[in-house]
C-alpha positions, 0 to 999 in steps of 0.5 A, spaced: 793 574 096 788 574 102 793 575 107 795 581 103 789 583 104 789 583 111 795 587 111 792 593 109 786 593 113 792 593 119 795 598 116 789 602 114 786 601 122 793 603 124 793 610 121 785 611 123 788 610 130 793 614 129 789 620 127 784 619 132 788 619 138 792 625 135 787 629 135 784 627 142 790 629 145 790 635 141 783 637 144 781 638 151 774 637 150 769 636 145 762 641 145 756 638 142 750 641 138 744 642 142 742 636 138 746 631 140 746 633 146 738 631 146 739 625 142 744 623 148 739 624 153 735 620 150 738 614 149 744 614 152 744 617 159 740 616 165 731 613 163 726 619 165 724 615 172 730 615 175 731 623 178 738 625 174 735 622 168 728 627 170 732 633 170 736 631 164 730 630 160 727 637 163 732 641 161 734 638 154 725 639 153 725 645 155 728 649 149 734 652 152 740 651 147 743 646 152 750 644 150 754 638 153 761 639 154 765 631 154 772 629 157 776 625 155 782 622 159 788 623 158 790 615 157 785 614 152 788 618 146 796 615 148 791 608 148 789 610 141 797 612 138 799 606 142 794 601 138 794 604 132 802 604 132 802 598 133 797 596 128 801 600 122 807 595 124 804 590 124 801 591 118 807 593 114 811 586 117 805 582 114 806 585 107 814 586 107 814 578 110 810 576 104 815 579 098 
């Protein structure tokens, strides 16, 4: 019963990976809300001592409706199908093995 368990986890992994590289390689680039983009700022990008990091944090303080635009590249949506297909495989072979 507990292998079977794990076969559907693989399989349900696999079909999210599937969508999310899907719609990776649908979209060019994601916008983000002003919110976001200040929460990243904040957190993720460069620290306020360093000079890119100031400019960031000037920008994004000063009350512009500032928008980040994010790339991806091209591989990380076909490393996504990839995986998920194989996870989903993977997966169902769990579950036809144990019947």
């Amino acid at each position: 019963m507990k292998q079977k368990a794990w076969a559907i986890h693989f399989i349900y992994a696999g079909i999210i990976l599937l969508l999310a590289g899907g719609q990776m390689y649908a979209v060019e680039s994601y916008q983000l809300t002003p919110s976001a983009t200040k929460f990243l700022a904040h957190n993720v990008g460069p620290g306020p001592e360093t000079t890119r990091g100031a400019i960031n944090h000037f920008v994004v303080n000063s009350g512009a409706q500032v928008r980040e635009t994010i790339s991806l590249p091209n591989w990380v949506s076909w490393a996504s199908l990839s995986a998920g297909v194989i996870l989903a495989v993977h997966g169902g072979l769990l579950v036809a093995r144990r019947k």
